[in-house]
Structures are given as C-alpha cells and as structure tokens.
N, C-alpha and C positions, 0 to 999 in steps of 0.2 A: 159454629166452629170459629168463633170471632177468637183469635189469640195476639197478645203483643210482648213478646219477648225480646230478648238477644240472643245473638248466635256463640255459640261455642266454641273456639277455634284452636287450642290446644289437643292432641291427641292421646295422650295421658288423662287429663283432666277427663277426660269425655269419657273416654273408657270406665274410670274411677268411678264415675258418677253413675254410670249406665249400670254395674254392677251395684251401688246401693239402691237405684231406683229398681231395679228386678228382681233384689232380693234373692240373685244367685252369681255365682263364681264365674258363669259365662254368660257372652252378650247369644247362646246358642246359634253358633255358628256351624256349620254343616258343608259336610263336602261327601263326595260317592267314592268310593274305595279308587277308582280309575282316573282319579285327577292327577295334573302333574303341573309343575310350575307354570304353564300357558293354558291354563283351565280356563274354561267357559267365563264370563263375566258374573261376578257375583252379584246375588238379587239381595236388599234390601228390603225386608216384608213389616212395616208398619201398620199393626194391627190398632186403629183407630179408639182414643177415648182407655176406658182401664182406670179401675180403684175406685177411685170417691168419684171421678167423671163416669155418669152414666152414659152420657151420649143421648142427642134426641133432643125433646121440648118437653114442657113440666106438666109431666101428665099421662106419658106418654109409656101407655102397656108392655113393651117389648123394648128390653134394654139393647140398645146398642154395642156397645161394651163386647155383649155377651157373642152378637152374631159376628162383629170384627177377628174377633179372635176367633174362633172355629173355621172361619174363610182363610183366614192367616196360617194356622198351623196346617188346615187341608193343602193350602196353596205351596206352603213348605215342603211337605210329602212328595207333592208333583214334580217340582222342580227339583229336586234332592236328588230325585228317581230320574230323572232327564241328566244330571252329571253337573248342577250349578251348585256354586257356593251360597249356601243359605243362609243368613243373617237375618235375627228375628231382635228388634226393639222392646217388643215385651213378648213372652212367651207363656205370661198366665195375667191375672185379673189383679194388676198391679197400675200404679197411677208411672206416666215417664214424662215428664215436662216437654213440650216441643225446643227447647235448646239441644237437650238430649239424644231426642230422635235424630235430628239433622245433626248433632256430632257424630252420632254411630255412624249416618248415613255417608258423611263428609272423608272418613275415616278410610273411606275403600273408593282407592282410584278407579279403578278399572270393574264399574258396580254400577247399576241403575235404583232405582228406588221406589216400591208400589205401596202407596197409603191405600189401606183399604178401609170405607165407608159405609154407612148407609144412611139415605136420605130421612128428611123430617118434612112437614109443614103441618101451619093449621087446617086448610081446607084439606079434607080427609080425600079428596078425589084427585089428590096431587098423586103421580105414581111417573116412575121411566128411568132410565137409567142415564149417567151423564158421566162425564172423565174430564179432566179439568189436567191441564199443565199451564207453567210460565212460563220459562225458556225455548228459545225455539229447536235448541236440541233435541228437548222433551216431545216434539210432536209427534214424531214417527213412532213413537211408545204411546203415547196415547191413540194416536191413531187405531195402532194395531190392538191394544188391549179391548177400545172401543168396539174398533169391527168384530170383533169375536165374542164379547160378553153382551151386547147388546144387539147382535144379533143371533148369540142363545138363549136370551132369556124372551119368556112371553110378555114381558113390560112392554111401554113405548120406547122409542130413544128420541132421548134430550138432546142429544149431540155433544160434542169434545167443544169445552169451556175454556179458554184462557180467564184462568184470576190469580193474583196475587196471594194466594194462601200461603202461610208462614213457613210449613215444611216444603212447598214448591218453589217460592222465593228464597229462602234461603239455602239450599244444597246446592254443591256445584257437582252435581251429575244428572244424566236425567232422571226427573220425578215426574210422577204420575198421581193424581189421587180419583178413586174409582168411588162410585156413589151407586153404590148395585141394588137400587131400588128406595122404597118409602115406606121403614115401616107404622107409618102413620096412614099409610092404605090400608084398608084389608085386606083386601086379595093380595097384595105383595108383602103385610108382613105375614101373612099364609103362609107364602111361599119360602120365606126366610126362615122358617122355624123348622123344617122340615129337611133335615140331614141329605136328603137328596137334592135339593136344590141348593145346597150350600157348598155339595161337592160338584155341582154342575158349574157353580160359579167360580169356582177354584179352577178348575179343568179348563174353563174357557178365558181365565186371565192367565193361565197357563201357557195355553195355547199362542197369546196376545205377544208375551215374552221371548217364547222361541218364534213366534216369528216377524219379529219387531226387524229386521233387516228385509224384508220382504216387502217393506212397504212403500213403492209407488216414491219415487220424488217428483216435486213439483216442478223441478228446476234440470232433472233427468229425465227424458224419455222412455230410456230404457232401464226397466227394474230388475234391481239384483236376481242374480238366478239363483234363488236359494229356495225355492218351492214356488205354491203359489202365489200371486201376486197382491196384496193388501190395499187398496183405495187408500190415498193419504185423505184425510176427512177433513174439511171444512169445517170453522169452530167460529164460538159469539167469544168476540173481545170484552169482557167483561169489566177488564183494568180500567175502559176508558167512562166509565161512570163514575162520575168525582162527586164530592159531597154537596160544592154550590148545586149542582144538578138538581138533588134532590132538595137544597132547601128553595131553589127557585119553583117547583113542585110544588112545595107548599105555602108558598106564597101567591102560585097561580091558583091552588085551593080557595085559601082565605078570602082572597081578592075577588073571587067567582061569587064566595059566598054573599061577601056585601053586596055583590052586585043583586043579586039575586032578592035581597030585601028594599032594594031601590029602584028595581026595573023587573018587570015581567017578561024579560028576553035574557036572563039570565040561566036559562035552563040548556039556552045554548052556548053561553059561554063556560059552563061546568063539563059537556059534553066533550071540549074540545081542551080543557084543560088533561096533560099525563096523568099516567097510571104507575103506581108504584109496582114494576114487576115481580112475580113471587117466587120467592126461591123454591 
C-alpha cells in the first residue's frame, strides 16, 4: 500500500473528480429518514484498492479489491440502519486515486473516516488483525474499532499501529485504517470469502463506531457514560523507523558477511546483527 500523491484541497474540485472516478452522479451518500440538521457524525467508508488495483501481492488467489468492498457496503447497511450519514468513496469495483479519497473524506467536517483493508505477506503463516491511525485524535477510533473486530474475529491481534499511511496522514478528521485479516493465510482468507464472516466483520467495526466515545482516556479517569467502557489500547510507533535504519541494517548485514569469510566467530556477529521486521 506504498502511495505518493498530493492532497486535494478544493471542494468543488474534489467532488468533480470523485464523480468521474465512480462513474456515478453521487459520491453515495446516505442518511436514515429521522435525521435532522444535528445528525449523528457522518462516516466515511473507504473501501480499499478498486479497478486495475487488485490489492495484495503478485500471485496472490483472493483479490482484495473484491472483499474491501462487500465489508464496505455490509458496513454501510449498519450504520445507515443506526441513523449515521454514510459516505462511500467507491461503491462498486472502480479504480479512486488516494487524493480523491482524502478530498471526499476532507469534505465533511463533522465525519470520521474508516479505510477498510485486508492484509498480505509472503510467509503464508503470517495472519491477525491490526488498525493503524496517525493523529492522535484518531486513537480512540482505532482503539475502539480494534477492541471490537479483533476481539470478534478468531485471528491473533497485532494491535493498533501508528504509520504514516497516505489516506491517515493526510485527512483532517479522524481516520482509521482496519487490516481484517491475511488473505495470504489460509484459514483467514477461508474465512474472508465466506459472507458470514464478512458481515461479522462489518458488525463489529460497527460496533467500534458507535462506540468510539466510550473509550477510556488516558489522560481522564473517568470514562464517558455512554455504555460500556472501551480500554484505550496501547499501539507500536511505526513512524519512527527511518530509512538510515534500515540501510544501517544492511550494512551490519554485509559487514557480518565479510567478516564471516575472515574469521570463524563470525557466526556470532550475524546472530546479533537486526532483523528486517515483516509486515
């Protein structure tokens, strides 16, 4: 999901655009018959990848694409049905540039924003579920999306990830981006293809939405009384891995290796050289 664009910042422009990238007349916007000018906050539902972006790695069986969007629209349904203003980025299997996304998203003051995902990697044994924001607005939405889909799904949890990802860096309201699983696992893209488990996933980022005010501050004792009370979650800073990092990495690689052809104690200096960690 490596993207490097610009941001959008006109709201005509953006709109304009969003309408030819979708290849329809509305950005499918949605509201419940019982709304009134101080309606619930509007959601943002970015259905990940679309069109010529598969989504995924090159090779890989079960298009992304395809399970983003049925988690999207299911997730739609939910929230529609709860009485939120629904805004959908793409609403069919159309390509939307990430400038795009974050105009639509930028577009709506009083709106949060949930990218929905699904993970990849090569090692086929990679699998869990992980949520990722930037801002620190964003936490108590990830938090609460986290505590609820990763503790309804049978995957592991990876835990709430701060990174710089393009649609999270760039919006100013809070975003979220959900990774509901690998399907480069088997048993989790099993479970992704499988309509019950897509609306289970829907249902419990649902859940994560409405009770994203619920969640625990760190900095308050006392949590909102608005139901139960959500754990603010703990997350890896991911921002702060810089590139020297990694190419100092590979230079403690290379450097091991010589040693390794010059000294027969170099098996301990490879041992102790980093590990490139896998997404």
């Amino acid at each position: 999901m490596r993207r490097n664009f610009s941001k959008l910042r006109l709201l005509p422009a953006a709109l304009s655009i969003a309408t030819v990238a979708c290849g329809t007349s509305s950005a499918a916007s949605r509201s419940s018959p019982g709304q009134s000018a101080s309606s619930p906050t509007a959601v943002v539902i970015d259905a990940g990848h679309g069109g010529f972006d598969r989504g995924g790695i090159p090779g890989q069986m079960v298009a992304e694409k395809e399970m983003t969007l049925d988690v999207a629209q299911r997730l739609k349904s939910l929230l529609a049905a709860s009485g939120y203003r629904v805004v959908m980025t793409r609403d069919s299997d159309v390509f939307v540039p990430l400038p795009t996304r974050v105009a639509i998203a930028n577009s709506y003051g009083n709106a949060i924003f949930v990218c929905i995902h699904f993970n990849s990697a090569k090692r086929m044994g990679a699998g869990g579920i992980e949520t990722y924001f930037y801002s620190r607005d964003s936490l108590p939405l990830a938090s609460a999306i986290h505590y609820y889909v990763a503790g309804g799904a049978p995957s592991s949890n990876r835990g709430v990830r701060r990174r710089g990802f393009y649609v999270l860096r760039k919006t100013t309201i809070p975003a979220v981006l959900v990774e509901c699983g690998f399907l480069t696992n088997p048993t989790e893209a099993a479970y992704a293809q499988t309509a019950s488990y897509r609306q289970k996933l829907a249902e419990e980022i649902a859940a994560g939405v409405r009770g994203r005010n619920s969640v625990a501050s760190a900095l308050n004792s006392t949590p909102l009384a608005t139901g139960e009370s959500i754990p603010l979650q703990s997350y890896i800073d991911q921002t702060k891995v810089t590139k020297s990092e990694g190419h100092r990495s590979k230079r403690s690689h290379k450097k091991s290796a010589r040693k390794k052809k010059s000294s027969s104690k170099s098996t301990e200096s490879e041992a102790s050289a980093p590990k490139t960690p896998e997404g």
